[in-house]
mmCIF file of the N, C-alpha and C atoms, coordinates in Angstrom:
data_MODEL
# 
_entry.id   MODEL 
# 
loop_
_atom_site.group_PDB 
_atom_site.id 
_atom_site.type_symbol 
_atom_site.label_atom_id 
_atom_site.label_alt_id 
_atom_site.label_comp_id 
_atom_site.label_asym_id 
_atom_site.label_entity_id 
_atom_site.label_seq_id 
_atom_site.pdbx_PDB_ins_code 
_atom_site.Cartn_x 
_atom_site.Cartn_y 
_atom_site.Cartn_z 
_atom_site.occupancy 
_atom_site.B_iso_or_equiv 
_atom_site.pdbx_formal_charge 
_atom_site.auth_seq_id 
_atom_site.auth_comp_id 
_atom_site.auth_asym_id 
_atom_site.auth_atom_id 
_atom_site.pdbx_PDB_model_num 
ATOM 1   N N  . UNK A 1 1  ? 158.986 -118.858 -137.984 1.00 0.00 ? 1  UNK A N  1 
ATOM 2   C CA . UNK A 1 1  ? 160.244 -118.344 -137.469 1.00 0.00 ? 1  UNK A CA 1 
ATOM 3   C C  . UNK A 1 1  ? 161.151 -119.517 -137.103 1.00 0.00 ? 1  UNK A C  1 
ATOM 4   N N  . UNK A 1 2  ? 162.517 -118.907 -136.802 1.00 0.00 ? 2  UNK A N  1 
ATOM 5   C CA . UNK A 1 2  ? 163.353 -120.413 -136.866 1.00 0.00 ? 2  UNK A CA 1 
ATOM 6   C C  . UNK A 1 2  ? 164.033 -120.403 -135.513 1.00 0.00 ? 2  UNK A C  1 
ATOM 7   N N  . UNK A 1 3  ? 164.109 -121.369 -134.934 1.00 0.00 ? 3  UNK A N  1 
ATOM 8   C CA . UNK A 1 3  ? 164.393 -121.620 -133.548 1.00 0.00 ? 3  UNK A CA 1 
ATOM 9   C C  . UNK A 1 3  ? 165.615 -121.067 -132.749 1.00 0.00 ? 3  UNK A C  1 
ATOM 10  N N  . UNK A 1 4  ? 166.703 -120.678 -133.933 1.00 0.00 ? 4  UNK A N  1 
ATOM 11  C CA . UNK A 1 4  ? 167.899 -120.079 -133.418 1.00 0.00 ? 4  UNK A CA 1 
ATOM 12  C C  . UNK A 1 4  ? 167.480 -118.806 -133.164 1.00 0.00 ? 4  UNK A C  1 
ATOM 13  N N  . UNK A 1 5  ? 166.491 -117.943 -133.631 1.00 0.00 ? 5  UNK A N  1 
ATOM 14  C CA . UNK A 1 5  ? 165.955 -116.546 -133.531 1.00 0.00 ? 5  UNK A CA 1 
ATOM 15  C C  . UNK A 1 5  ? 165.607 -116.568 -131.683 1.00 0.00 ? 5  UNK A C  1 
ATOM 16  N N  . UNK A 1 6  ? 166.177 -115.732 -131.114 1.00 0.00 ? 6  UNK A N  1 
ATOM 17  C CA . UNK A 1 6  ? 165.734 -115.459 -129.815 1.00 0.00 ? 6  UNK A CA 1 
ATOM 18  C C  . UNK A 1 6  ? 164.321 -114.456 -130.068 1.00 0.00 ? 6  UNK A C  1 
ATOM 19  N N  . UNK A 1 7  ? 163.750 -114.316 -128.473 1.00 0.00 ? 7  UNK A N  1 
ATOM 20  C CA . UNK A 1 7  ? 162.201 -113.372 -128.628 1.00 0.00 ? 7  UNK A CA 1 
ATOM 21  C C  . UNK A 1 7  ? 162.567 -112.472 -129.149 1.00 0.00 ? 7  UNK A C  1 
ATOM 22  N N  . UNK A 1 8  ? 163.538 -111.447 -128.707 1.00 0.00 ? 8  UNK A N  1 
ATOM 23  C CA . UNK A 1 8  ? 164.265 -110.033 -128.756 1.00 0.00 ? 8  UNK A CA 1 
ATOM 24  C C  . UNK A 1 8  ? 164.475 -109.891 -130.283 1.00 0.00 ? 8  UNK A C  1 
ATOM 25  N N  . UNK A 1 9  ? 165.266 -110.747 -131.005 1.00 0.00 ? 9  UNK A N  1 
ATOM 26  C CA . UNK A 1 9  ? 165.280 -110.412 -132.393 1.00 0.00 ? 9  UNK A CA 1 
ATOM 27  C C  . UNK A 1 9  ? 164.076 -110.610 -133.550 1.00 0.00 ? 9  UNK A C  1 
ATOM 28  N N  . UNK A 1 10 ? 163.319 -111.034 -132.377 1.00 0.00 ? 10 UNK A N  1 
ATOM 29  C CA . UNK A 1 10 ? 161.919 -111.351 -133.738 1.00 0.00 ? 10 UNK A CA 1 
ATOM 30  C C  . UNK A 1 10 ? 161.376 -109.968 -133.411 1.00 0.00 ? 10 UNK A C  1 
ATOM 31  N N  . UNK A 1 11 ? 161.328 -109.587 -132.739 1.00 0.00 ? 11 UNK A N  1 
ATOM 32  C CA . UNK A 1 11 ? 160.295 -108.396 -132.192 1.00 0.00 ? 11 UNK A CA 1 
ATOM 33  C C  . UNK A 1 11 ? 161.644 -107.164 -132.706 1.00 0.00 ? 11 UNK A C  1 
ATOM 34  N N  . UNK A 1 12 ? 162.870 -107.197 -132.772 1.00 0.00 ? 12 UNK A N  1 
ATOM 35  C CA . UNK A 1 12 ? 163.075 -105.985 -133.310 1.00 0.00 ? 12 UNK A CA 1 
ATOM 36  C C  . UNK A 1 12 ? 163.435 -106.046 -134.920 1.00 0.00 ? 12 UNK A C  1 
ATOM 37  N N  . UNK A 1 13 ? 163.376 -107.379 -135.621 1.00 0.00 ? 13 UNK A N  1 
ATOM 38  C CA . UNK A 1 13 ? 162.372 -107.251 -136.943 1.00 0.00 ? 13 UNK A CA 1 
ATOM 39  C C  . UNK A 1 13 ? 161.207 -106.735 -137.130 1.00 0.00 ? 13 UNK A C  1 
ATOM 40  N N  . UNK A 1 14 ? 160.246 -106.960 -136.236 1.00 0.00 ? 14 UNK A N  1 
ATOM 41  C CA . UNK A 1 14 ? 158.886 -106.996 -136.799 1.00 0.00 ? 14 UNK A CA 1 
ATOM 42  C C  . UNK A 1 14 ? 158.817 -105.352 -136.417 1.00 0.00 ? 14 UNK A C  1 
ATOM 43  N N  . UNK A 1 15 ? 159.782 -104.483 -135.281 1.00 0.00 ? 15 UNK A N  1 
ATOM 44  C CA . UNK A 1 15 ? 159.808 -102.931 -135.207 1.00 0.00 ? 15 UNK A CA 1 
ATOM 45  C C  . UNK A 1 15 ? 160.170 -102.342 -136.676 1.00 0.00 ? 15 UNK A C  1 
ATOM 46  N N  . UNK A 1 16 ? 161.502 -102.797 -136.911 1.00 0.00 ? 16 UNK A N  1 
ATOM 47  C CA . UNK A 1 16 ? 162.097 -102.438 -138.100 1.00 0.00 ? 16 UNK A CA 1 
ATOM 48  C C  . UNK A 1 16 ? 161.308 -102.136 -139.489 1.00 0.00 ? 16 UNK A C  1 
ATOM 49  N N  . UNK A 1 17 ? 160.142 -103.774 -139.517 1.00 0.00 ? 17 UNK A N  1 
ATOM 50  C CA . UNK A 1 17 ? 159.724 -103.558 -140.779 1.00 0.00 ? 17 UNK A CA 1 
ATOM 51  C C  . UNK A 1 17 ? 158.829 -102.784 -140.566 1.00 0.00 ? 17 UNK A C  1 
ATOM 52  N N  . UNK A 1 18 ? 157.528 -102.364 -139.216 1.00 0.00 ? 18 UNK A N  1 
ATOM 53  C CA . UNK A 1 18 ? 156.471 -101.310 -138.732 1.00 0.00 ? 18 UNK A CA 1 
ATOM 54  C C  . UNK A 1 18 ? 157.070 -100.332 -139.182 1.00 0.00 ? 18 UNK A C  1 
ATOM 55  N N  . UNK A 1 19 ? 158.313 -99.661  -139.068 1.00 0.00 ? 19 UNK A N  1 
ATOM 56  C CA . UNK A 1 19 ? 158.825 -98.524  -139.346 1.00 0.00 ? 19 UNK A CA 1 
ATOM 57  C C  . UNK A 1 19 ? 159.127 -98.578  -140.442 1.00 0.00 ? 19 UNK A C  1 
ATOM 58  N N  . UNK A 1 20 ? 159.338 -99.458  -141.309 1.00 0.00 ? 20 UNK A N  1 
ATOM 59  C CA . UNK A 1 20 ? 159.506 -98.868  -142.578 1.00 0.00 ? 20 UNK A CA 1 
ATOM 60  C C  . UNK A 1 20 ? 158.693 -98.393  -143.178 1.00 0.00 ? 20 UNK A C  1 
ATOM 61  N N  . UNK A 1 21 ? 157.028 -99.377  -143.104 1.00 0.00 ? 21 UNK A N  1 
ATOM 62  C CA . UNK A 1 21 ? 156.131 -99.078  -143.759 1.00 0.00 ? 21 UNK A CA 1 
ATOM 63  C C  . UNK A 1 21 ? 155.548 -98.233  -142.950 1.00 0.00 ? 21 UNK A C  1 
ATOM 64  N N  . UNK A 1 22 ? 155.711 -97.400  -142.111 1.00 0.00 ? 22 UNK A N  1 
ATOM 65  C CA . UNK A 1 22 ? 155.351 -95.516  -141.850 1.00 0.00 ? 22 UNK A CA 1 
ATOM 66  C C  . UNK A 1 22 ? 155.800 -94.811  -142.221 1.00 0.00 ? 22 UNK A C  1 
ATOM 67  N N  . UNK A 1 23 ? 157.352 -95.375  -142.367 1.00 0.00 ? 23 UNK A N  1 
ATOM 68  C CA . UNK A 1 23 ? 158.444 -94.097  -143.386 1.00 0.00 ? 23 UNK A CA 1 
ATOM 69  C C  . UNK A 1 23 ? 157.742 -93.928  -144.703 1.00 0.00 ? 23 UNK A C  1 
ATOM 70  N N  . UNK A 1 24 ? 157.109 -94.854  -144.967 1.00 0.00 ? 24 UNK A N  1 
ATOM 71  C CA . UNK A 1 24 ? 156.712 -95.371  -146.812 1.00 0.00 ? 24 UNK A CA 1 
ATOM 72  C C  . UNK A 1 24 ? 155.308 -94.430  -146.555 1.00 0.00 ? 24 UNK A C  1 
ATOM 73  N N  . UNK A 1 25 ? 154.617 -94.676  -145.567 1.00 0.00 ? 25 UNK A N  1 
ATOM 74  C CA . UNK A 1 25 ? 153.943 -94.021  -145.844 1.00 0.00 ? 25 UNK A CA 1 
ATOM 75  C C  . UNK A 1 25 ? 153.314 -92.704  -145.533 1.00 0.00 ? 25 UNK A C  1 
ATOM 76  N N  . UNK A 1 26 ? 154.521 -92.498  -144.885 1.00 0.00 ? 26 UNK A N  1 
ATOM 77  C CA . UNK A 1 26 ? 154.418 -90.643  -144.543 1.00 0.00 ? 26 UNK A CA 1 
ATOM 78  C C  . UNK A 1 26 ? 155.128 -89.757  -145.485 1.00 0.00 ? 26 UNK A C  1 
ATOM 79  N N  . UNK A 1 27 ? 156.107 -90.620  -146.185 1.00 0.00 ? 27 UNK A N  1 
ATOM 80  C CA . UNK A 1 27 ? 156.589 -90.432  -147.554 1.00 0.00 ? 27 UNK A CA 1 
ATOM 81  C C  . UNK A 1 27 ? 155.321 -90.064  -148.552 1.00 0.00 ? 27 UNK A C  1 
ATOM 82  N N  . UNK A 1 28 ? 154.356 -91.133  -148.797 1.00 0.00 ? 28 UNK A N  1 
ATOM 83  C CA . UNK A 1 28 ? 153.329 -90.883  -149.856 1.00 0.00 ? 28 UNK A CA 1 
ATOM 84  C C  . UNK A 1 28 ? 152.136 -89.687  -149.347 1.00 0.00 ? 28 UNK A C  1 
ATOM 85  N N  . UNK A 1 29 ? 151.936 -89.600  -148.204 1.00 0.00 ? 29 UNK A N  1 
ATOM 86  C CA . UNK A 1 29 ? 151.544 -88.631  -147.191 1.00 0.00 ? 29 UNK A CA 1 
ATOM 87  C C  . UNK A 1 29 ? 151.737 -87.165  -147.906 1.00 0.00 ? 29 UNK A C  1 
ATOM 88  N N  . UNK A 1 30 ? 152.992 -86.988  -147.706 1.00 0.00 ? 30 UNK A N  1 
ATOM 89  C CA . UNK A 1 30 ? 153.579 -85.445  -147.378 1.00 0.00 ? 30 UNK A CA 1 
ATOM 90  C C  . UNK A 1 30 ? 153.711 -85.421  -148.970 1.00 0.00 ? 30 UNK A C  1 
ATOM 91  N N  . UNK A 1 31 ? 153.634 -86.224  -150.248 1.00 0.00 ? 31 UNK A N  1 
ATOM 92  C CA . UNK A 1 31 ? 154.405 -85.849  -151.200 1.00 0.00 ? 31 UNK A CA 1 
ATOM 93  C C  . UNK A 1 31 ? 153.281 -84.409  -151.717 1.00 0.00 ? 31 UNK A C  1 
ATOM 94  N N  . UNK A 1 32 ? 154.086 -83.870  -152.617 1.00 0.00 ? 32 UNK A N  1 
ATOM 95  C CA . UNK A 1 32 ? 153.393 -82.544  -153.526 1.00 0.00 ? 32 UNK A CA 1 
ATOM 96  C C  . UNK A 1 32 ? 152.527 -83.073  -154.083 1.00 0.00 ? 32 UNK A C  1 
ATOM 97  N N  . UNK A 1 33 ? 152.651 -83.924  -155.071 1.00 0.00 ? 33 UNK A N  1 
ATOM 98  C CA . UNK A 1 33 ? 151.527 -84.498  -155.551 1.00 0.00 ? 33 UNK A CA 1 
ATOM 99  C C  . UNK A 1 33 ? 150.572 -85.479  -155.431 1.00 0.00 ? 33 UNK A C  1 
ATOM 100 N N  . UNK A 1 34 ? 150.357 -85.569  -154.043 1.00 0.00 ? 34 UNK A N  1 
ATOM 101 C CA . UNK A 1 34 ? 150.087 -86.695  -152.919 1.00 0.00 ? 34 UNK A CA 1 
ATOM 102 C C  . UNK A 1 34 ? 148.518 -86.242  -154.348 1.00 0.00 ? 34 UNK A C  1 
ATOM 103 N N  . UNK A 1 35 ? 147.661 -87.403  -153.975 1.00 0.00 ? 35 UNK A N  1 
ATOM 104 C CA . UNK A 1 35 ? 146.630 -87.791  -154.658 1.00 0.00 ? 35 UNK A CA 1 
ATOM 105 C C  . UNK A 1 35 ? 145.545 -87.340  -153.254 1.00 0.00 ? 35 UNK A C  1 
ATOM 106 N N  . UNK A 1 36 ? 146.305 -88.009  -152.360 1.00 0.00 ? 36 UNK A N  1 
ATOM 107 C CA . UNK A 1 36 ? 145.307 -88.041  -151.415 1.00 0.00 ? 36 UNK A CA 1 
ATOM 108 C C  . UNK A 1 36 ? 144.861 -86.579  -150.183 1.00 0.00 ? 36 UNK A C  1 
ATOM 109 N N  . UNK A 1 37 ? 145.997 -86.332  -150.376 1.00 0.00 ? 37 UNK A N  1 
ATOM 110 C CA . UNK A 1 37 ? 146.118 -84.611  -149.964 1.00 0.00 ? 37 UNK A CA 1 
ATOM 111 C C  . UNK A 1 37 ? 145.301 -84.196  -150.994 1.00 0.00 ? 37 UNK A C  1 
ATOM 112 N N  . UNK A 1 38 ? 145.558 -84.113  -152.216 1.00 0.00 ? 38 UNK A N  1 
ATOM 113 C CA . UNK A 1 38 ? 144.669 -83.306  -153.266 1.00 0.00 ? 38 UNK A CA 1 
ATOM 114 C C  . UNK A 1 38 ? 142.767 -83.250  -153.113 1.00 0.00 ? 38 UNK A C  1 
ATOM 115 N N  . UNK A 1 39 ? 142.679 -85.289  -152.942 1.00 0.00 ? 39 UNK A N  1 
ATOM 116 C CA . UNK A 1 39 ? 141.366 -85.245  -152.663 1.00 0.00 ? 39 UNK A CA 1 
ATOM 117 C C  . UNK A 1 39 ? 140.314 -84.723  -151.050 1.00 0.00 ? 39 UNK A C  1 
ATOM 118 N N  . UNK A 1 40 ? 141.616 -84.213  -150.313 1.00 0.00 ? 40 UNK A N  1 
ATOM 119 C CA . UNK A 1 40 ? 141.167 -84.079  -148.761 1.00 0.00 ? 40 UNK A CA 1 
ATOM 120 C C  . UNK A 1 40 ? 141.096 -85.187  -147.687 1.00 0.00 ? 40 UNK A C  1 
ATOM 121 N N  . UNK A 1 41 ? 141.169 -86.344  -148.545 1.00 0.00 ? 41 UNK A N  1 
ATOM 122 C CA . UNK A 1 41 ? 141.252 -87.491  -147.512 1.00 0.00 ? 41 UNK A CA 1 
ATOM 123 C C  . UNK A 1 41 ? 142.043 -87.430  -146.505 1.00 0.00 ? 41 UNK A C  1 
ATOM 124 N N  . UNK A 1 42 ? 143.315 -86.767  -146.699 1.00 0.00 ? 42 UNK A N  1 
ATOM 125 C CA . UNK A 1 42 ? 144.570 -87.000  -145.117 1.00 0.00 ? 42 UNK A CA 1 
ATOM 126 C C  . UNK A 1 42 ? 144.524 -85.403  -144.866 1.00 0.00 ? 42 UNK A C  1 
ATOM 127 N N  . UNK A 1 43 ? 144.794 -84.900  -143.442 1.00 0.00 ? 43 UNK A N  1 
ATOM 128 C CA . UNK A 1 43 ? 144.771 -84.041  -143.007 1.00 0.00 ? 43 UNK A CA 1 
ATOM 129 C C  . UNK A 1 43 ? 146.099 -83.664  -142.130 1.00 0.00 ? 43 UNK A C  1 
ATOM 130 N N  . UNK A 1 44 ? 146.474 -82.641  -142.540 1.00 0.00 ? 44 UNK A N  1 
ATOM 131 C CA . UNK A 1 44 ? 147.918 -83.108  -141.979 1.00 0.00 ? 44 UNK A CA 1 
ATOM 132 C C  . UNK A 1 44 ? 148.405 -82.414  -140.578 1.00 0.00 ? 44 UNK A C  1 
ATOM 133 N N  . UNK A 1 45 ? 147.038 -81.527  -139.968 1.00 0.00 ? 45 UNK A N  1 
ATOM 134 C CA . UNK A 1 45 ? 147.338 -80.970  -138.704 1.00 0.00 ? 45 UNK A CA 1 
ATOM 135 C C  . UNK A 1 45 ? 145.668 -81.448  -137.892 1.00 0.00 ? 45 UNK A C  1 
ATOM 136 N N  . UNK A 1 46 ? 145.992 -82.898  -137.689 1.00 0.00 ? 46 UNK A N  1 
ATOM 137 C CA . UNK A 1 46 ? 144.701 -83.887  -137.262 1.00 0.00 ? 46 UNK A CA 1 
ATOM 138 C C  . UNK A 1 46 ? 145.635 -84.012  -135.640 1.00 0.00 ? 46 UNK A C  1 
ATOM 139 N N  . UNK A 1 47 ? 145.050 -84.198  -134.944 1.00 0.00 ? 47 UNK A N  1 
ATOM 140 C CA . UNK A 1 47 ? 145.488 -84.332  -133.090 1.00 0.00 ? 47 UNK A CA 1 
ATOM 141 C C  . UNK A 1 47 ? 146.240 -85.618  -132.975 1.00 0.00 ? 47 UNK A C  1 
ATOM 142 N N  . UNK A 1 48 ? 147.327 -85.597  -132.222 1.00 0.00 ? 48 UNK A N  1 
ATOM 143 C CA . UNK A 1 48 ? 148.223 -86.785  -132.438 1.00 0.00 ? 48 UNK A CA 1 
ATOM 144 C C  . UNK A 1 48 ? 147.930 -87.390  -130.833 1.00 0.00 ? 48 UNK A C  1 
ATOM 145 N N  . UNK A 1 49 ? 147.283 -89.243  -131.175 1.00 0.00 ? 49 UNK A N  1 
ATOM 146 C CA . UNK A 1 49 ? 146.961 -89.662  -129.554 1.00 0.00 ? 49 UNK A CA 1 
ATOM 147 C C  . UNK A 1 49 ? 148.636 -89.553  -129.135 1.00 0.00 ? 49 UNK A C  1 
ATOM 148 N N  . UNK A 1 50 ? 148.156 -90.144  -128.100 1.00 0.00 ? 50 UNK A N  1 
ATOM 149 C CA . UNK A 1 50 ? 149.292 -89.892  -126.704 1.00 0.00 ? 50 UNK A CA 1 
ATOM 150 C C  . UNK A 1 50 ? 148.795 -91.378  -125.796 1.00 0.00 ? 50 UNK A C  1 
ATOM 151 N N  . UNK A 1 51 ? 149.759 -92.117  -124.972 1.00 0.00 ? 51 UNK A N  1 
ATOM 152 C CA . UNK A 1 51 ? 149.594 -93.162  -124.543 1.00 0.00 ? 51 UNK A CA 1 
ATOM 153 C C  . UNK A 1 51 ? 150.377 -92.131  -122.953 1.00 0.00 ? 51 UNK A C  1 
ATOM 154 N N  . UNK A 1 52 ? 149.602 -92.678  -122.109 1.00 0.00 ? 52 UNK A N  1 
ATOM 155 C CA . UNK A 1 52 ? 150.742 -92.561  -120.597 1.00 0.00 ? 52 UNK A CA 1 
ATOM 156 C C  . UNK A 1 52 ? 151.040 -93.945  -120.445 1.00 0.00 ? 52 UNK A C  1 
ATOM 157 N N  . UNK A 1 53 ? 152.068 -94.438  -120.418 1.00 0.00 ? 53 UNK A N  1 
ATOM 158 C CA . UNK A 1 53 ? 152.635 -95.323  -119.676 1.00 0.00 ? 53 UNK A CA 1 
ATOM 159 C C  . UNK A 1 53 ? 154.497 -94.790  -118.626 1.00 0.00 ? 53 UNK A C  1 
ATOM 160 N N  . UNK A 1 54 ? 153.684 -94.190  -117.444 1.00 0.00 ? 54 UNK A N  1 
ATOM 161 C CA . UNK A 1 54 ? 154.471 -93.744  -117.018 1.00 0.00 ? 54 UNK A CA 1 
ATOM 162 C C  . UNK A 1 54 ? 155.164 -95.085  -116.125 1.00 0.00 ? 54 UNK A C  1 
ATOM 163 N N  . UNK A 1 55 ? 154.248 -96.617  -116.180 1.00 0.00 ? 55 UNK A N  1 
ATOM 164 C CA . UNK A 1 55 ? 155.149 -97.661  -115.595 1.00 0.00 ? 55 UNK A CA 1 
ATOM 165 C C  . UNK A 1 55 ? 156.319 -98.061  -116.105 1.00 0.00 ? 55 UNK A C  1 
ATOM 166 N N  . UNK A 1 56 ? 156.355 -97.498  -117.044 1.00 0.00 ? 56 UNK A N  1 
ATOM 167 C CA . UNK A 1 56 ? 157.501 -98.134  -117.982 1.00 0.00 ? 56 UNK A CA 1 
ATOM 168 C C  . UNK A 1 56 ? 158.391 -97.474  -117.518 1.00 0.00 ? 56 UNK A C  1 
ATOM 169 N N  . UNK A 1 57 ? 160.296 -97.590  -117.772 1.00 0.00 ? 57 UNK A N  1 
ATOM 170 C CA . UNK A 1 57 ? 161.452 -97.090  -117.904 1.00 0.00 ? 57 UNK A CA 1 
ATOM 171 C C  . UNK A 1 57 ? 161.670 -95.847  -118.759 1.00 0.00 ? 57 UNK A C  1 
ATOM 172 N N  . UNK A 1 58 ? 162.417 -95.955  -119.194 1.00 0.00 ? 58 UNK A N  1 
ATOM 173 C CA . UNK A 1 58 ? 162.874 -94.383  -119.643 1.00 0.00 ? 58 UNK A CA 1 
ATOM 174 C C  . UNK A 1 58 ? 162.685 -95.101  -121.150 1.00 0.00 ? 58 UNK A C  1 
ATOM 175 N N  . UNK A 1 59 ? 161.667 -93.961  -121.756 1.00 0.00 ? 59 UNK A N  1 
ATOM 176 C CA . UNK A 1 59 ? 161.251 -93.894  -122.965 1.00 0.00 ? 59 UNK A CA 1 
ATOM 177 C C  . UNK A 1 59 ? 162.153 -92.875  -123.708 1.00 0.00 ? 59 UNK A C  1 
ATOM 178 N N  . UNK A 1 60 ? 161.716 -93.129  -125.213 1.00 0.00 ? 60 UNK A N  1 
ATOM 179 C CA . UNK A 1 60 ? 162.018 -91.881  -126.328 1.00 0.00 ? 60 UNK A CA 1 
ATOM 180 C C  . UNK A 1 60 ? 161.330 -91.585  -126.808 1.00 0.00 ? 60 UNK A C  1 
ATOM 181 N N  . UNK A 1 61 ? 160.948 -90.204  -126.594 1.00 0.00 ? 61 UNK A N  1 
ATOM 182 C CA . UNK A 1 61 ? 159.657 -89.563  -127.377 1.00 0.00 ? 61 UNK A CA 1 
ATOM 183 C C  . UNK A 1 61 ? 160.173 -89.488  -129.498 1.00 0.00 ? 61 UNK A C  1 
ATOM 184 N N  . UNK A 1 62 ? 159.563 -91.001  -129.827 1.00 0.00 ? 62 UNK A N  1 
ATOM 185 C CA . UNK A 1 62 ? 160.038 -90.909  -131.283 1.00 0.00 ? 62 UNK A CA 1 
ATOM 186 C C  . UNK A 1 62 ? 159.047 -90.095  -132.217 1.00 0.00 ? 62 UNK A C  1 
ATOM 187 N N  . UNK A 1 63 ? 158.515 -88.880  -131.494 1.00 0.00 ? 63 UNK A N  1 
ATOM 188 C CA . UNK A 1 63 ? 157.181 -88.272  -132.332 1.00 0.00 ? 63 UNK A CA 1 
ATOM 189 C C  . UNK A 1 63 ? 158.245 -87.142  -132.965 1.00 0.00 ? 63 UNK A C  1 
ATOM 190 N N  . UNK A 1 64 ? 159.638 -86.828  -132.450 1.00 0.00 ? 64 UNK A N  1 
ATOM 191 C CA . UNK A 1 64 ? 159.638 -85.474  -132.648 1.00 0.00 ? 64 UNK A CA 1 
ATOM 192 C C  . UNK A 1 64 ? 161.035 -85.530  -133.400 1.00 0.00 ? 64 UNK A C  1 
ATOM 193 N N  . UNK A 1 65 ? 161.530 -86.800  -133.413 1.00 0.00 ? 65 UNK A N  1 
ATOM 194 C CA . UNK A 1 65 ? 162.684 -87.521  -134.166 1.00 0.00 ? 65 UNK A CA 1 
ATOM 195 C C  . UNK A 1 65 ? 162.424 -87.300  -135.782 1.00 0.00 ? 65 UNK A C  1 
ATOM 196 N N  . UNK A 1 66 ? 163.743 -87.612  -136.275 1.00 0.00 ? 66 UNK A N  1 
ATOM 197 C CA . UNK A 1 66 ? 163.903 -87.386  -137.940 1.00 0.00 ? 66 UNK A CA 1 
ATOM 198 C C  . UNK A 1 66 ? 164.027 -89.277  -137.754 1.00 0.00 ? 66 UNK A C  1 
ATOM 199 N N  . UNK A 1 67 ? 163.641 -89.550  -139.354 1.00 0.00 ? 67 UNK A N  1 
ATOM 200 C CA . UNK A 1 67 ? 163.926 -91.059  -139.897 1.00 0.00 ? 67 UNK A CA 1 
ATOM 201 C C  . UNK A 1 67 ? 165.197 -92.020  -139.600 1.00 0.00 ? 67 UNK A C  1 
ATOM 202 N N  . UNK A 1 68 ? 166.407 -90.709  -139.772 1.00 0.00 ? 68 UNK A N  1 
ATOM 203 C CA . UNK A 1 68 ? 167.585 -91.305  -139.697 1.00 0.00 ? 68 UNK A CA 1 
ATOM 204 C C  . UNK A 1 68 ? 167.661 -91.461  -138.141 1.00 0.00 ? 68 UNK A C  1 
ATOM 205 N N  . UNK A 1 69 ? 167.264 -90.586  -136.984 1.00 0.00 ? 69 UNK A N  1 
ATOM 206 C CA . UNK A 1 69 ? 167.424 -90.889  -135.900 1.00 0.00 ? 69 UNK A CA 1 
ATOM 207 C C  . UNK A 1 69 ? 167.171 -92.221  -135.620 1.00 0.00 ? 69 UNK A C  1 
ATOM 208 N N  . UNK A 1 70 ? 165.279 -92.415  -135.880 1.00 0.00 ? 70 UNK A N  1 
ATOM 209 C CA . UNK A 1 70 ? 164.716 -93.362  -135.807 1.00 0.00 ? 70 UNK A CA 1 
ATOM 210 C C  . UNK A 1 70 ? 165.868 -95.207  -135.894 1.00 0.00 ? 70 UNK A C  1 
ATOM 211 N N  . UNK A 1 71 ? 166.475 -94.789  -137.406 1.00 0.00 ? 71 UNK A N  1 
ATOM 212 C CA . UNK A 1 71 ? 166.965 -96.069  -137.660 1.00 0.00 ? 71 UNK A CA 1 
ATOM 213 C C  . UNK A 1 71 ? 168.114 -96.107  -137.185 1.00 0.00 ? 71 UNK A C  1 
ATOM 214 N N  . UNK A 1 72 ? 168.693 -95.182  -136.711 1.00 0.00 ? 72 UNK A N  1 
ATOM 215 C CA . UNK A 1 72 ? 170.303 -94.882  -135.653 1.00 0.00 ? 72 UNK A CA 1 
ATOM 216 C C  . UNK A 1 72 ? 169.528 -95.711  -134.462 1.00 0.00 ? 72 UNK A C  1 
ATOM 217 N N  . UNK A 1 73 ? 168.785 -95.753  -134.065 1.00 0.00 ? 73 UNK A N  1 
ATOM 218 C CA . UNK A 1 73 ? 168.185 -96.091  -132.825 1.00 0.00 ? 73 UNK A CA 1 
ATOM 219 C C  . UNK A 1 73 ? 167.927 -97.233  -132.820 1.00 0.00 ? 73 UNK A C  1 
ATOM 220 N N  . UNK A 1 74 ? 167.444 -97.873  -133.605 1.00 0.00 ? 74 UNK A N  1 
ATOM 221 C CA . UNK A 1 74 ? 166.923 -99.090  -133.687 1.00 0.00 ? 74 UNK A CA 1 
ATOM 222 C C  . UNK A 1 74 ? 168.274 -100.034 -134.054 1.00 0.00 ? 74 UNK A C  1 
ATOM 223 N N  . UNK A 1 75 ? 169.352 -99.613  -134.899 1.00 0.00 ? 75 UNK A N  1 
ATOM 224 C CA . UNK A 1 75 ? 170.880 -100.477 -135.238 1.00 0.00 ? 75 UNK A CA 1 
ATOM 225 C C  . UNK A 1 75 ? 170.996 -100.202 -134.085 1.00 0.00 ? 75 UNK A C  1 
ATOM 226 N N  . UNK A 1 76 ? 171.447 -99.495  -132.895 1.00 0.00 ? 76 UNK A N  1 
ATOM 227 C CA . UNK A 1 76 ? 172.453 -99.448  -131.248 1.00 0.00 ? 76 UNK A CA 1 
ATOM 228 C C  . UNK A 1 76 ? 171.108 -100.619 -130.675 1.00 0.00 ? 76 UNK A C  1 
ATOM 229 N N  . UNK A 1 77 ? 170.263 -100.907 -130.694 1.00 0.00 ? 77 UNK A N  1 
ATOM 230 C CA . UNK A 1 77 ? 169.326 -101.815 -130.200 1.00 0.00 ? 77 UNK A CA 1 
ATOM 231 C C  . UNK A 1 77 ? 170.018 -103.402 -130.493 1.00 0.00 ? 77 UNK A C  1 
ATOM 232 N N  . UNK A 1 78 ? 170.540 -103.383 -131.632 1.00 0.00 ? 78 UNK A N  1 
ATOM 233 C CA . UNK A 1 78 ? 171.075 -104.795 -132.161 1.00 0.00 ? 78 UNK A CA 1 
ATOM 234 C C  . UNK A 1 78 ? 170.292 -104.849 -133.995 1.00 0.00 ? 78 UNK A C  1 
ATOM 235 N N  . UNK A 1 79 ? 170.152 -103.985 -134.469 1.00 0.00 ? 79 UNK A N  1 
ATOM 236 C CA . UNK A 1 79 ? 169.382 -104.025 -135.438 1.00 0.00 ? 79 UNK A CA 1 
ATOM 237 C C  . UNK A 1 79 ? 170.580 -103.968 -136.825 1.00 0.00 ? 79 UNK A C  1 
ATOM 238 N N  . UNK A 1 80 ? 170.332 -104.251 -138.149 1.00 0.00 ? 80 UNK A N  1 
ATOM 239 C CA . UNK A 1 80 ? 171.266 -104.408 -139.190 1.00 0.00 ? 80 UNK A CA 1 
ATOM 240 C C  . UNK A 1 80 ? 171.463 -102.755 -139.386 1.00 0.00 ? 80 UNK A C  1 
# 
């Protein structure tokens, strides 16, 4: 990484690209002709964990958000 990069912008790269590759792959997930749906490997009503961190500030529950929210959210952060 390069020294003009503050902490804040390395870490909301490294969010940005985490989220892409879940978009990518909830994309290959859900498709019709998912391979992997076909063979039973992914299950698509499996129990979703849950973290409490009620020390923290005011969160966003991003479980229940659409994609575009997601990346609306992350550009008002300082993101491209």
């Amino acid at each position: 990484m390069t020294e003009d990069k503050t902490l804040n912008e390395e870490m909301l790269e490294i969010v940005k690209a985490l989220s892409d590759k879940v978009e990518a792959l909830e994309k290959t997930i859900y498709a019709k002709d998912s391979l992997l749906m076909k063979a039973g490997l992914v299950v698509t009503n499996s129990p979703t964990p849950t973290i409490d961190n009620s020390m923290s500030g005011v969160t966003t529950d991003v479980s229940t958000m659409d994609w575009s929210d997601i990346h609306k959210m992350v550009e008002r952060a300082g993101g491209n």
